[in-house]
C-alpha positions in Angstrom: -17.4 152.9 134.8 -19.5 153.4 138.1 -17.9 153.3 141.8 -19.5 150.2 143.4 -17.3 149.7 146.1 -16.9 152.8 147.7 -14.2 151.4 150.4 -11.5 151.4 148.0 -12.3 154.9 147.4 -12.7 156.7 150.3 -12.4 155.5 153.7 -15.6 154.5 155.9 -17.1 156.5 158.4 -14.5 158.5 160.9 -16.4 160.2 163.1 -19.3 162.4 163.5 -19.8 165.4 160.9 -17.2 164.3 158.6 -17.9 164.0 154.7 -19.8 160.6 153.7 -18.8 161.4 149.7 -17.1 163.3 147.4 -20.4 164.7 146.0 -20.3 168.6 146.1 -21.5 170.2 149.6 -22.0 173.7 150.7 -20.8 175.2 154.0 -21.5 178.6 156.2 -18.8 180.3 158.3 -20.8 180.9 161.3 -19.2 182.2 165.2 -19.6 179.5 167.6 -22.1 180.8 170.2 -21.5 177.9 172.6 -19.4 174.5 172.9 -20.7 172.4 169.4 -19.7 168.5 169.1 -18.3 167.9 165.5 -21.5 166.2 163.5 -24.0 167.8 166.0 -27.0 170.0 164.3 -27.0 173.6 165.3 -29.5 176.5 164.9 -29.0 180.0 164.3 -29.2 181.9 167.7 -31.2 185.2 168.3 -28.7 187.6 166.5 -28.4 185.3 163.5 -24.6 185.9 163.4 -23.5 182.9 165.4 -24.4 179.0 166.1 -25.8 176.7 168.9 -26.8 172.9 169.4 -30.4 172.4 168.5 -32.8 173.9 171.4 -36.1 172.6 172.1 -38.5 173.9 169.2 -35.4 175.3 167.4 -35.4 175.3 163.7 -32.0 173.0 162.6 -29.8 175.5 160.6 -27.2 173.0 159.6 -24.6 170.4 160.9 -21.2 170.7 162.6 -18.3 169.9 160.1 -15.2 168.0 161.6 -12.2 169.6 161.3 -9.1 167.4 161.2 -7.1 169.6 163.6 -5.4 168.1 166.4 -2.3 168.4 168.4 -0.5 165.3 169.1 -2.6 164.1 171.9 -6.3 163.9 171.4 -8.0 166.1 174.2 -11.7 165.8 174.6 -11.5 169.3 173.6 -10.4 168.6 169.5 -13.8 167.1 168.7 -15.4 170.5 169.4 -15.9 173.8 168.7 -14.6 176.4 170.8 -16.8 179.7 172.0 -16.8 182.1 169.2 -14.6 180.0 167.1 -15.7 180.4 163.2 -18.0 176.7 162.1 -18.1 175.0 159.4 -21.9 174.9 158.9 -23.1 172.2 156.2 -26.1 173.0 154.5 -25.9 170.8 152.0 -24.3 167.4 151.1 -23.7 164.0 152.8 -22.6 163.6 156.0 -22.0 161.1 158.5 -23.9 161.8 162.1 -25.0 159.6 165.4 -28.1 158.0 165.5 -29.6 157.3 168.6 -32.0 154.4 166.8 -32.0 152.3 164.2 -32.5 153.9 160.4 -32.9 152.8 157.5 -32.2 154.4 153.9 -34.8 156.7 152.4 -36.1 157.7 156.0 -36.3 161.4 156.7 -34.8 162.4 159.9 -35.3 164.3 163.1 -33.2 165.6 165.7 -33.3 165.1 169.7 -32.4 168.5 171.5 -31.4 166.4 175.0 -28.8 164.8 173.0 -28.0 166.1 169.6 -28.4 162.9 167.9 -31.0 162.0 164.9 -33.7 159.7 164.6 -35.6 158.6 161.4 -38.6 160.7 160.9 -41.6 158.2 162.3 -39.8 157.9 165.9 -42.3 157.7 169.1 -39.4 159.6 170.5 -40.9 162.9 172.6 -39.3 166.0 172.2 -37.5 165.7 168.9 -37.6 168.3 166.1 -38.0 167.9 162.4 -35.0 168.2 160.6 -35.5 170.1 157.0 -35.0 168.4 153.6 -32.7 165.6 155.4 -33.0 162.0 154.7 -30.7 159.2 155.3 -28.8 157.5 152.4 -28.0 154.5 154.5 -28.6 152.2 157.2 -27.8 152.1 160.7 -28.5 150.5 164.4 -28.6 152.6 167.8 -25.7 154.5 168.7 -23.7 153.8 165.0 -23.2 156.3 162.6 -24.9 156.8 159.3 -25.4 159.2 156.4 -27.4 161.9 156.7 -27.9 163.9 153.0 -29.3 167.2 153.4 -30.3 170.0 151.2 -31.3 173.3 153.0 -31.3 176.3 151.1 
């Protein structure tokens, strides 16, 4: 019998960069080359050993997996990763990420550098960067979070 109501199941979105289902994904272990935001796209940086937020005409490399450490008072500090701290790239899978305007399913999806946060793929947005093989598998309005499925190779 088929999962319709996928509530029951697995809880609704928690956050940025955290798993949207419990379909099969593929991570990297890359070194943190800067300060990354859980959920926020990163590229490869000139060495190819470590990861940074997207840069203006980067090519997106992955996204930020959440990691579900934290001490027992949230700092501003536990939804990041640290300077050379090892990341959880996602290169494939669903994941949940910010948009910064409204998307709808099916759209494919590009990334904004100034912020780190993904628009659907027809945006009159300046500045924003194509984001490979990623499309959205459901709706969402500005500033909300919604699935992002991508499949990078």
């Amino acid at each position: 019998m088929s999962i319709t109501t996928y509530d029951k199941y697995m809880p609704e979105a928690g956050g940025p960069g955290k798993l949207a289902n419990y379909q099969d994904y593929s991570a990297d272990t890359k070194a943190a080359g800067e300060l990354i935001p859980f959920g926020s796209p990163v590229q490869l940086d000139v060495t190819g050993e470590k990861v940074t937020p997207v840069k203006a005409a980067g090519a997106p490399y992955g996204i930020a997996l959440a990691q579900e450490v934290h001490d027992w008072v949230t700092n501003a500090n536990d939804l990041l990763y640290p300077l050379n701290a090892p990341v959880a790239v996602v290169r494939k899978g669903v994941i949940w990420v910010e948009v910064a305007e409204d998307v709808i399913t099916g759209k494919t999806a590009k990334v904004n550098p100034a912020n780190n946060k993904f628009y659907p793929g027809d945006t009159a947005t300046a500045g924003t960067i194509t984001f490979p093989s990623a499309t959205f598998k459901s709706k969402a309005s500005a500033g909300s979070l919604a699935q992002l499925e991508i499949n990078l190779p």
